[in-house]
PDB file of N, CA, C and O in Angstrom, chain B, residues numbered from 101:
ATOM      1  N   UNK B 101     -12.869   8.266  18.372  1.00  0.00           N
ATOM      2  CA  UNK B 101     -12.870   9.635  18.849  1.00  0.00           C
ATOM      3  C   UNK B 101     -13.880  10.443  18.040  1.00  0.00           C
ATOM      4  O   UNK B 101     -14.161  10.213  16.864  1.00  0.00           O
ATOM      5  N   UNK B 102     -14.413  11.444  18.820  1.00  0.00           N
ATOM      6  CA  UNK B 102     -15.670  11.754  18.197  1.00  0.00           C
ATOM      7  C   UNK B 102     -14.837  13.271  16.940  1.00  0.00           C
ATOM      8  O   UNK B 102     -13.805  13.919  17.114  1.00  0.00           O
ATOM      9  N   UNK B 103     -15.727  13.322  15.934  1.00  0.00           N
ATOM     10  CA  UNK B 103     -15.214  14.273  14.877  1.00  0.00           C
ATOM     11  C   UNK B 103     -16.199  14.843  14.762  1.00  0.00           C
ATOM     12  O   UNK B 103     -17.215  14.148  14.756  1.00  0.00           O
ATOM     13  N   UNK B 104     -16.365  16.439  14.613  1.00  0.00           N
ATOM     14  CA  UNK B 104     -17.638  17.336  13.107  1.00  0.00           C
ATOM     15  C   UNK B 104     -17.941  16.732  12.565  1.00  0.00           C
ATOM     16  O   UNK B 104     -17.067  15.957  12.178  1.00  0.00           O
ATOM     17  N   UNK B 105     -19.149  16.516  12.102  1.00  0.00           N
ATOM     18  CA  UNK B 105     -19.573  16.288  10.952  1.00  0.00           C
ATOM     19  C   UNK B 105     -19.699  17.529   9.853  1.00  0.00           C
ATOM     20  O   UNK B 105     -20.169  17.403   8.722  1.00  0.00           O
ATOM     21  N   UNK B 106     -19.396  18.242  10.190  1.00  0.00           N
ATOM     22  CA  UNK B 106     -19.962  19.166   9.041  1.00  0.00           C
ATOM     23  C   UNK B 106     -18.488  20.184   8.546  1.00  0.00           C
ATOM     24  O   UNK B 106     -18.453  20.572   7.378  1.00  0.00           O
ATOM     25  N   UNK B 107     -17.202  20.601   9.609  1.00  0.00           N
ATOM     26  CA  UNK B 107     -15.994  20.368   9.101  1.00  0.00           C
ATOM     27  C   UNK B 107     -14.918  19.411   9.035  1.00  0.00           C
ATOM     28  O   UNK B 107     -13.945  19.569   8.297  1.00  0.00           O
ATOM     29  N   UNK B 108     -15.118  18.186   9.978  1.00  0.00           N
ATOM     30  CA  UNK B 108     -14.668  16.891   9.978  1.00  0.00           C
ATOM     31  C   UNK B 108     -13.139  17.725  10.838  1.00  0.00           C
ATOM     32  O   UNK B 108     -12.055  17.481  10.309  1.00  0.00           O
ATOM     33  N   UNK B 109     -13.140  18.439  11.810  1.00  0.00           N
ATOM     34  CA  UNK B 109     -12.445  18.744  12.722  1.00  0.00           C
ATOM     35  C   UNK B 109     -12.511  17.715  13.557  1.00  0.00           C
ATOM     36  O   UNK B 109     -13.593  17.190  13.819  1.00  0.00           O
ATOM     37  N   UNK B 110     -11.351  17.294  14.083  1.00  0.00           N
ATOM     38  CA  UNK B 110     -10.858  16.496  14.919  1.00  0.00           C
ATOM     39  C   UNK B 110      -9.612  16.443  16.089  1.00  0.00           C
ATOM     40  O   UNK B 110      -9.530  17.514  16.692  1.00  0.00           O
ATOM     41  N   UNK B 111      -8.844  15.639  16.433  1.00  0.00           N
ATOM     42  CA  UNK B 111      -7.905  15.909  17.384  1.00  0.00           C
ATOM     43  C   UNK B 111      -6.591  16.179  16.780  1.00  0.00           C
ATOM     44  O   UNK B 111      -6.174  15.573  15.793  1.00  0.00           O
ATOM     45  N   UNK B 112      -6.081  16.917  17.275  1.00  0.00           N
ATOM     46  CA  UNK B 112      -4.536  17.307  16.841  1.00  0.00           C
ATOM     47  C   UNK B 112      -3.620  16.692  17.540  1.00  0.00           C
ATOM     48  O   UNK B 112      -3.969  16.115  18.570  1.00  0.00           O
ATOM     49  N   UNK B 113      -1.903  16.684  17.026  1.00  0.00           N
ATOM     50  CA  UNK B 113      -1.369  15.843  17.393  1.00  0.00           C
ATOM     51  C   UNK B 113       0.160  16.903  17.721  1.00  0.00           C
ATOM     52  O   UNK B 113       0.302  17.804  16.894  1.00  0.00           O
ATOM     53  N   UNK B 114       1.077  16.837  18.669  1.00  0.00           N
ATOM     54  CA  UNK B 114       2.267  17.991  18.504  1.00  0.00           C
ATOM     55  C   UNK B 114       3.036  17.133  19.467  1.00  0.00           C
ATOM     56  O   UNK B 114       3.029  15.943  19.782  1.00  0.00           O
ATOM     57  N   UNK B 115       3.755  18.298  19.838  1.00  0.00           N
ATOM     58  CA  UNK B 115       4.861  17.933  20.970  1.00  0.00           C
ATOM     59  C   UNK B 115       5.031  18.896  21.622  1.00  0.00           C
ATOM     60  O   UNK B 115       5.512  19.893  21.086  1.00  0.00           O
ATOM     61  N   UNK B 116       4.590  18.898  23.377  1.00  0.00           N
ATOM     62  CA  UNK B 116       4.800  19.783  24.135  1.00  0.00           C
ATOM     63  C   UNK B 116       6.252  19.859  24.555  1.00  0.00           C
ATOM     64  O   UNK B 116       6.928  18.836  24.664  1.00  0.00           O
ATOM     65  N   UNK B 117       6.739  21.085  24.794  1.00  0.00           N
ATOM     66  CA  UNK B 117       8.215  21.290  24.924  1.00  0.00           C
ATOM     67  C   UNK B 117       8.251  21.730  26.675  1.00  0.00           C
ATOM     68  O   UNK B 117       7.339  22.550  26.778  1.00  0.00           O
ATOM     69  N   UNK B 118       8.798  21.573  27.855  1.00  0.00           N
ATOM     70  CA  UNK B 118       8.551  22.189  29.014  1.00  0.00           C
ATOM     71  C   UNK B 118       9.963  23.138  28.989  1.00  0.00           C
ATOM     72  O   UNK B 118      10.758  23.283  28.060  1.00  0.00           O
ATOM     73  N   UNK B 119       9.979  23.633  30.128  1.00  0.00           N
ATOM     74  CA  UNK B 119      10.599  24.767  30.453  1.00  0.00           C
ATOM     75  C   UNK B 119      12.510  24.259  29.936  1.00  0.00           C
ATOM     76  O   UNK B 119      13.388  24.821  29.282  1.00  0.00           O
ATOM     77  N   UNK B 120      12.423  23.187  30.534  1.00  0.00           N
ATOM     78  CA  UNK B 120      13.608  22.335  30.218  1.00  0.00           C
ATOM     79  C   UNK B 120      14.038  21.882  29.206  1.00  0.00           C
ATOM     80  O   UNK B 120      15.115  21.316  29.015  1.00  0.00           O
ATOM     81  N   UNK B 121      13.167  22.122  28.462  1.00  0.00           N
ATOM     82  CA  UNK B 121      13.440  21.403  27.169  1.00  0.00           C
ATOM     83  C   UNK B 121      13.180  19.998  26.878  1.00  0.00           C
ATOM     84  O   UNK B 121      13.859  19.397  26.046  1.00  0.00           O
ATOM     85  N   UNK B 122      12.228  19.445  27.523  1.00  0.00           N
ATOM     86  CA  UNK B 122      11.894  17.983  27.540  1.00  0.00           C
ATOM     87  C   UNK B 122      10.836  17.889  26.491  1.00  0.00           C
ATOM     88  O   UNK B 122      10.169  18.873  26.172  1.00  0.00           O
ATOM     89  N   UNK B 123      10.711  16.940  26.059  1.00  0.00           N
ATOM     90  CA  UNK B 123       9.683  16.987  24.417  1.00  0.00           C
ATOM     91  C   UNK B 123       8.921  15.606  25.085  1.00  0.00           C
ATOM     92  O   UNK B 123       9.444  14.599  25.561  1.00  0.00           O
ATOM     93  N   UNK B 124       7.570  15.938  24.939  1.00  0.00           N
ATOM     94  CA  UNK B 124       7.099  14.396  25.110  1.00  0.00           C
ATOM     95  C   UNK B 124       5.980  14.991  23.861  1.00  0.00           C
ATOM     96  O   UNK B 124       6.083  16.070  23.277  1.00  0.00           O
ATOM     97  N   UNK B 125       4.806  13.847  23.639  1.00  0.00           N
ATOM     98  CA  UNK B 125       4.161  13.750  22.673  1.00  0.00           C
ATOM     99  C   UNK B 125       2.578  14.648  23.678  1.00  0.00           C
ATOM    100  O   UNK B 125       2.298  14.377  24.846  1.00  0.00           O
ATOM    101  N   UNK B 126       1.692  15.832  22.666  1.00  0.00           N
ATOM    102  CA  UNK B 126       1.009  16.407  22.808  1.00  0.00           C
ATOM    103  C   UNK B 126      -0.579  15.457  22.608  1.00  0.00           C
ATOM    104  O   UNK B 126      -0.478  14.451  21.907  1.00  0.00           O
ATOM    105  N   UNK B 127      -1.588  15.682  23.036  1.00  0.00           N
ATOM    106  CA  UNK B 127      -3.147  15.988  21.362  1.00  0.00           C
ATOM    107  C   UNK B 127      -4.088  17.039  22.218  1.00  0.00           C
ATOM    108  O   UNK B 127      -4.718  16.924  23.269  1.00  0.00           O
ATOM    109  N   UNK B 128      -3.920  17.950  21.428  1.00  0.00           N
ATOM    110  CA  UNK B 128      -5.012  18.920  21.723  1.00  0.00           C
ATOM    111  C   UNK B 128      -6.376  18.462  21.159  1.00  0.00           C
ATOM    112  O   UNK B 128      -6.451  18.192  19.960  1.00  0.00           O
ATOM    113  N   UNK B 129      -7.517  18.356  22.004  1.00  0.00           N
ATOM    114  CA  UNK B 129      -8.771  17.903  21.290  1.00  0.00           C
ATOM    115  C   UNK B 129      -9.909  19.305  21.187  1.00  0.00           C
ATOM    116  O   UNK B 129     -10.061  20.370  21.784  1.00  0.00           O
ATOM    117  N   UNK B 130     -10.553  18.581  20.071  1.00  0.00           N
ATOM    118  CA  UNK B 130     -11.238  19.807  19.787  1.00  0.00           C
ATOM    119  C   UNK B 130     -12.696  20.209  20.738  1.00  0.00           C
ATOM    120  O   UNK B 130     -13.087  19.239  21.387  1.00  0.00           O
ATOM    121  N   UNK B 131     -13.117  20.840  20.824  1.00  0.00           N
ATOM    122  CA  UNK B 131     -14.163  20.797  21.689  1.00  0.00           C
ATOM    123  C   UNK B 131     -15.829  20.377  20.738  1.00  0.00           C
ATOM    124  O   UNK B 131     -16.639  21.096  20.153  1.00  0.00           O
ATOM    125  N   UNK B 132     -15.794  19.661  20.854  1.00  0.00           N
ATOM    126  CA  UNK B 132     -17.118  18.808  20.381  1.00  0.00           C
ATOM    127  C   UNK B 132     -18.271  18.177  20.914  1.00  0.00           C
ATOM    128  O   UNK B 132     -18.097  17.307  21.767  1.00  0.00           O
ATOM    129  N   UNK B 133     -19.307  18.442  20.587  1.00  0.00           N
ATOM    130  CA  UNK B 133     -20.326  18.308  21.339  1.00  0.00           C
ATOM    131  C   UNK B 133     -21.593  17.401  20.755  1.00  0.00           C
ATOM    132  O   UNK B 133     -21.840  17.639  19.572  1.00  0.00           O
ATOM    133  N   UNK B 134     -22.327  16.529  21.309  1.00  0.00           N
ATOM    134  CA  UNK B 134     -23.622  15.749  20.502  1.00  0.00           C
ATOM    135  C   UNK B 134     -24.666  16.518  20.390  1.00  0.00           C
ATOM    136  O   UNK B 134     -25.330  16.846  21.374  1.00  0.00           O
ATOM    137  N   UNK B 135     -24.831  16.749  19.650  1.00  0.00           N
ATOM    138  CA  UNK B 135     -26.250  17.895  19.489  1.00  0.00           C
ATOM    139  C   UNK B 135     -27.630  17.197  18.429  1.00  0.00           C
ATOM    140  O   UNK B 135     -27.573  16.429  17.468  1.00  0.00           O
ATOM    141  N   UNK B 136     -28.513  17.695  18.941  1.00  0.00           N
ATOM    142  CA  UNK B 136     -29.652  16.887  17.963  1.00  0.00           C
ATOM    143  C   UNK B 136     -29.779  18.048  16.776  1.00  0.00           C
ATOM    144  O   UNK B 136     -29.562  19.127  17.328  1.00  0.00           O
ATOM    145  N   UNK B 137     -29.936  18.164  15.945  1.00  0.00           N
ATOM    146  CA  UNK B 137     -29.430  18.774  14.782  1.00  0.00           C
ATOM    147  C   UNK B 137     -30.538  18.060  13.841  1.00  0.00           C
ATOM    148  O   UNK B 137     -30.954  16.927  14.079  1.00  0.00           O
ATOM    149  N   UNK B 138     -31.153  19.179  12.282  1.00  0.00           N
ATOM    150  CA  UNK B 138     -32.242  18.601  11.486  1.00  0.00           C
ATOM    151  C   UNK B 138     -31.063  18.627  10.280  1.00  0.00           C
ATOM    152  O   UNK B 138     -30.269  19.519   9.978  1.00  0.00           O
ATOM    153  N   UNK B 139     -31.297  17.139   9.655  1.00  0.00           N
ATOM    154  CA  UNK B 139     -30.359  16.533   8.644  1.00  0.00           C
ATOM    155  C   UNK B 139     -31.479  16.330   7.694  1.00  0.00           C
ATOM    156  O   UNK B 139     -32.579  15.904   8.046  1.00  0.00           O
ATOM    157  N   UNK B 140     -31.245  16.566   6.794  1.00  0.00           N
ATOM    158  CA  UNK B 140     -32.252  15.908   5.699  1.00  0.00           C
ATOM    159  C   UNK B 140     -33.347  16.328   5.863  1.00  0.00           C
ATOM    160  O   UNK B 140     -34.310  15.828   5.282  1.00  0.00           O
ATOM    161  N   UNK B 141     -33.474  17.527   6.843  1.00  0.00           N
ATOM    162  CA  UNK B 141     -35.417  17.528   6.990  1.00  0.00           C
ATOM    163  C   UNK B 141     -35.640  16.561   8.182  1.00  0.00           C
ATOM    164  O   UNK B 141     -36.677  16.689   8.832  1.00  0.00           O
ATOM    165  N   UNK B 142     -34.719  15.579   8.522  1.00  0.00           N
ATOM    166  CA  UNK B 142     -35.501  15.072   9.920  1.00  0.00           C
ATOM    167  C   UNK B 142     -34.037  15.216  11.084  1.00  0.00           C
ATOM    168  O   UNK B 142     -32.826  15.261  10.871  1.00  0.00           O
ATOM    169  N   UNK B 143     -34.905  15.258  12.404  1.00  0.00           N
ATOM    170  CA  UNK B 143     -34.073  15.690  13.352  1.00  0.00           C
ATOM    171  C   UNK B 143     -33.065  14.001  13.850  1.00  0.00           C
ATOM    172  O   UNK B 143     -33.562  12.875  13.836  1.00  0.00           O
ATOM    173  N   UNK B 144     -31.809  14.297  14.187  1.00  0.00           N
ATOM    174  CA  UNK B 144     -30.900  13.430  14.014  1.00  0.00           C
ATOM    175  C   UNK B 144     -29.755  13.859  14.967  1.00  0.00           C
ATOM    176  O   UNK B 144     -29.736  15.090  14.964  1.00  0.00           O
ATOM    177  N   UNK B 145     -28.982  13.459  15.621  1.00  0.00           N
ATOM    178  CA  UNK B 145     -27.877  13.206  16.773  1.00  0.00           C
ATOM    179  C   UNK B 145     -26.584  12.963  15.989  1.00  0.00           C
ATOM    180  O   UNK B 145     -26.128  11.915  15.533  1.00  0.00           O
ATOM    181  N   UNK B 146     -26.090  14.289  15.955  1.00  0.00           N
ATOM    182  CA  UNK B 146     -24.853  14.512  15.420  1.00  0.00           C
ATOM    183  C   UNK B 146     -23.775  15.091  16.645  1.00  0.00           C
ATOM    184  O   UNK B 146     -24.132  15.530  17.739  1.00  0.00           O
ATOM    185  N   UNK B 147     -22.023  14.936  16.028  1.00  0.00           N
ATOM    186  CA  UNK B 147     -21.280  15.571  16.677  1.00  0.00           C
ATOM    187  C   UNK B 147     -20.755  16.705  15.731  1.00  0.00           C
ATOM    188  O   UNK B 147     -20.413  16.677  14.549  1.00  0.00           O
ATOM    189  N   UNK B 148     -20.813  17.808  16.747  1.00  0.00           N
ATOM    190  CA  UNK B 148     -20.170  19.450  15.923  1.00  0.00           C
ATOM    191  C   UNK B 148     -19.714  19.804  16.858  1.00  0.00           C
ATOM    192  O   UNK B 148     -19.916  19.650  18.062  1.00  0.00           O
ATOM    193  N   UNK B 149     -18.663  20.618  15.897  1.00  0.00           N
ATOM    194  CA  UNK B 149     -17.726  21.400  17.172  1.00  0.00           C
ATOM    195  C   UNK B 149     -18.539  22.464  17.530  1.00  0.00           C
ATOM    196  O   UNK B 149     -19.755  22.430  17.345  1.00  0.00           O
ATOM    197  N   UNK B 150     -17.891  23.525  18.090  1.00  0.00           N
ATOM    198  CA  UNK B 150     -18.529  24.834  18.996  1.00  0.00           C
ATOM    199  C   UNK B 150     -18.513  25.853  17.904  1.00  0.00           C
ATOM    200  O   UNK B 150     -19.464  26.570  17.593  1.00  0.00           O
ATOM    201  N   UNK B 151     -17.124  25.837  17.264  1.00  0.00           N
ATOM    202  CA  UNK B 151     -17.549  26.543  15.812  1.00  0.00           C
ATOM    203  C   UNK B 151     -18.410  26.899  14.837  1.00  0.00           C
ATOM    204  O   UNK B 151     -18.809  27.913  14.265  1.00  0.00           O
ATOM    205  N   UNK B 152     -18.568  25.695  14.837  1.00  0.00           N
ATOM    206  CA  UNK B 152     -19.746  24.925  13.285  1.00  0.00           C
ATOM    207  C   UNK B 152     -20.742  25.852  14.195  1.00  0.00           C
ATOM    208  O   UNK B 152     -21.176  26.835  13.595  1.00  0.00           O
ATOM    209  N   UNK B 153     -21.123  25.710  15.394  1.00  0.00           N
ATOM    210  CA  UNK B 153     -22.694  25.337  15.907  1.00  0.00           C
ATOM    211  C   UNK B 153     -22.876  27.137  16.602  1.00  0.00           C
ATOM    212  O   UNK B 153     -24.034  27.479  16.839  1.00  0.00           O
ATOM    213  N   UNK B 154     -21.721  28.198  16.892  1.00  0.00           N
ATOM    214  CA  UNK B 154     -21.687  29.620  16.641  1.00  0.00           C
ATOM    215  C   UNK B 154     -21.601  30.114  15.425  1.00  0.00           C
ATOM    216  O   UNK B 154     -22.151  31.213  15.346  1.00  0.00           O
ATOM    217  N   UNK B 155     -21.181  29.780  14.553  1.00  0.00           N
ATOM    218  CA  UNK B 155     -20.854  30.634  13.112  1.00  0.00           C
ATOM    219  C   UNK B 155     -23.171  30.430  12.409  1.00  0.00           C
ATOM    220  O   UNK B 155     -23.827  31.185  11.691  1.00  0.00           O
ATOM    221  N   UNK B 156     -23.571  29.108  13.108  1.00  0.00           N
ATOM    222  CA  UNK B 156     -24.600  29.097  11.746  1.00  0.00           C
ATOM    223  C   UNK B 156     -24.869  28.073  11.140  1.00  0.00           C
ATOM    224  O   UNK B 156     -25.982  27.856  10.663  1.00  0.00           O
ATOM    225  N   UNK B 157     -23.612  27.062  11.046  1.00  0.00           N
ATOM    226  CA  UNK B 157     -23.635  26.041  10.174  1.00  0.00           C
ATOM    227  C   UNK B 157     -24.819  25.126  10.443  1.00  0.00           C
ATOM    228  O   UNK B 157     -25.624  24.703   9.613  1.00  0.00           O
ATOM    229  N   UNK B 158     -24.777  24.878  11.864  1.00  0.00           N
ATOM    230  CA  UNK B 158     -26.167  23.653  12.170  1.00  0.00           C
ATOM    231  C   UNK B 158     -27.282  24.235  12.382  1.00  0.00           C
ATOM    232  O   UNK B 158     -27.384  25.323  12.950  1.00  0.00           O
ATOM    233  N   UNK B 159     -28.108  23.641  11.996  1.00  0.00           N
ATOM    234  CA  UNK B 159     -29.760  24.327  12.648  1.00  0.00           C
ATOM    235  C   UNK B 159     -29.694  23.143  13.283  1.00  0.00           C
ATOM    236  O   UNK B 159     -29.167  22.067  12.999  1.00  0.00           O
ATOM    237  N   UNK B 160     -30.568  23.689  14.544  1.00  0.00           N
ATOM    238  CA  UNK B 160     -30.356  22.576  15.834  1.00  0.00           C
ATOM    239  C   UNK B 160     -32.101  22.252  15.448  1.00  0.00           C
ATOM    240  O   UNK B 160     -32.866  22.950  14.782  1.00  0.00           O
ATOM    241  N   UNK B 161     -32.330  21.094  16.060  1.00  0.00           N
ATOM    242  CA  UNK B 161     -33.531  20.645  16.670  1.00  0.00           C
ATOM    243  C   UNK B 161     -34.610  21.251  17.960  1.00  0.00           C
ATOM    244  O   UNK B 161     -35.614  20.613  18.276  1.00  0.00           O
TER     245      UNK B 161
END
């Protein structure tokens, strides 16, 4: 499963409850995306979330 690289955000795990009260098992995933991104000074194919890649964190390619 794909993760951030740069907060190492990933999928979550819960238990959805319905109206009834029935519990089964949840995973909310994060929204993550492949982006070409400059690592080291050279441009490179990373996964970041939507976060990382609005706040600033990545300089894209």
């Amino acid at each position: 499963m794909a993760k951030c690289s740069v907060c190492d955000k990933s999928a979550h795990f819960g238990i959805k409850v319905s109206h009834s009260h029935r519990r089964s098992n949840k995973m909310w995933k994060s929204n993550i995306k492949k982006v070409k991104a400059i690592v080291n000074g050279t441009p490179k194919k990373i996964y970041v979330c939507t976060s990382c890649l609005r706040s600033g964190k990545v300089e894209r390619a």
